[in-house]
C-alpha positions in Angstrom: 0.0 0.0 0.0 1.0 3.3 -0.7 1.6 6.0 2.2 2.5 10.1 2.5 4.0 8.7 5.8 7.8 9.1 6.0 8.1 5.1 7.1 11.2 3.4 6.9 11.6 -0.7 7.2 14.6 -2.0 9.5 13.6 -5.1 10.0 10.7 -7.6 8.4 7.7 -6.8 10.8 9.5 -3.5 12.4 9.5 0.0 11.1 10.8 3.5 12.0 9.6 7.2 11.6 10.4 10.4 12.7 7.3 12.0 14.6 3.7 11.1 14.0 0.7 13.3 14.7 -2.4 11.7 16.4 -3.8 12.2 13.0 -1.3 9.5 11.7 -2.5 6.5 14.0 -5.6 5.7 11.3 -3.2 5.7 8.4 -1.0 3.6 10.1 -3.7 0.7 10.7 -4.8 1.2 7.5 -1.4 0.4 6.1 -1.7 -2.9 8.2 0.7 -1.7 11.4 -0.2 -3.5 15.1 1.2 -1.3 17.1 3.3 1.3 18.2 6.0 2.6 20.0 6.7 6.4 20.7 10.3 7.0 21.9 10.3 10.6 22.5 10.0 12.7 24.9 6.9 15.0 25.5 7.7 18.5 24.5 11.0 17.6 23.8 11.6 20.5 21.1 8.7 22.3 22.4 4.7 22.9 23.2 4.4 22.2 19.0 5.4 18.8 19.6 2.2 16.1 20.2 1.9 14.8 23.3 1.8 11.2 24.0 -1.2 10.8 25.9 -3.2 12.8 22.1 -1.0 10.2 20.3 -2.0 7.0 22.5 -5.8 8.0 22.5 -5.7 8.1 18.6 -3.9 4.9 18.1 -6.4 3.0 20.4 -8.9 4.5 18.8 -7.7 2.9 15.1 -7.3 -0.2 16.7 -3.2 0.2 17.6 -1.3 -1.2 20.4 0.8 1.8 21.7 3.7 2.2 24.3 5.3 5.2 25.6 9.2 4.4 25.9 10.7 7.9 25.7 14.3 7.6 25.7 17.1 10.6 25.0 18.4 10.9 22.1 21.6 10.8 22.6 22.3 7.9 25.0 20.0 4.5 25.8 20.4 3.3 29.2 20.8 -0.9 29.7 17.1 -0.6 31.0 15.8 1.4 28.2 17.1 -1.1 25.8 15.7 -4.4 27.6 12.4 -2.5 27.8 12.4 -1.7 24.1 13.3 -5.9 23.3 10.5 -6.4 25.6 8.2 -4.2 23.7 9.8 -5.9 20.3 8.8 -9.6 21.9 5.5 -8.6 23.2 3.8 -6.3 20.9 1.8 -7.4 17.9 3.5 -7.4 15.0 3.8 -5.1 12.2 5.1 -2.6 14.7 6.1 1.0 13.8 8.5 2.8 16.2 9.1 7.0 16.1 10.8 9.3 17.3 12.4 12.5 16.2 14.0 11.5 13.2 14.1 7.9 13.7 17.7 7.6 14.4 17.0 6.5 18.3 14.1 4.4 17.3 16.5 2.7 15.1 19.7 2.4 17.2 17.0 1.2 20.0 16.0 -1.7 17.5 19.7 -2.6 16.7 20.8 -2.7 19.9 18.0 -4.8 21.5 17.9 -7.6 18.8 21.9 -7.5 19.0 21.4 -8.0 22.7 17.9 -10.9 22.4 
């Protein structure tokens, strides 16, 4: 299916994007994605940003599993990491994670399947 959404494949049922919107959760069930995983921060760049609890609400609502794992961007602790290969063994799968860019969402996913 095609998508505006700026989705990126890492893995064969895991994805990564740089921020959603709220209004973003239907597209992604409609694309076929599970659930979801948002790794950043509330207000992290500022009030602009969505907050998690707006993002949550409109994933349940399109039928989405959704966590809240926010993790800095520059450094994942050993906890973050075991939390995210939990997320990665218990969610449904396809699963999308996001976060600012994508970059932490992805190093997350490297690291905890390195580590499983």
């Amino acid at each position: 299916m095609q998508s505006s959404l700026p989705i990126r494949q890492i893995a064969d049922d895991v994805c990564v994007a740089p921020q959603l919107t709220p209004e973003a959760m239907a597209e992604l069930a409609r694309l076929g994605f599970r659930s979801v995983v948002n790794n950043r921060p509330d207000f992290e760049h500022g009030p602009d940003q969505p907050t998690s609890a707006a993002i949550e609400a409109a994933a349940q609502a399109a039928g989405l599993e959704y966590r809240f794992l926010p993790v800095n961007g520059g450094y994942q602790s050993p906890e973050e990491i075991a939390a995210f290969a939990r997320l990665l063994a218990e969610l449904p799968k396809p699963m999308l994670a996001f976060c600012r860019s994508g970059a932490r969402s992805t190093k997350l996913f490297l690291t905890a399947a390195t580590q499983g």
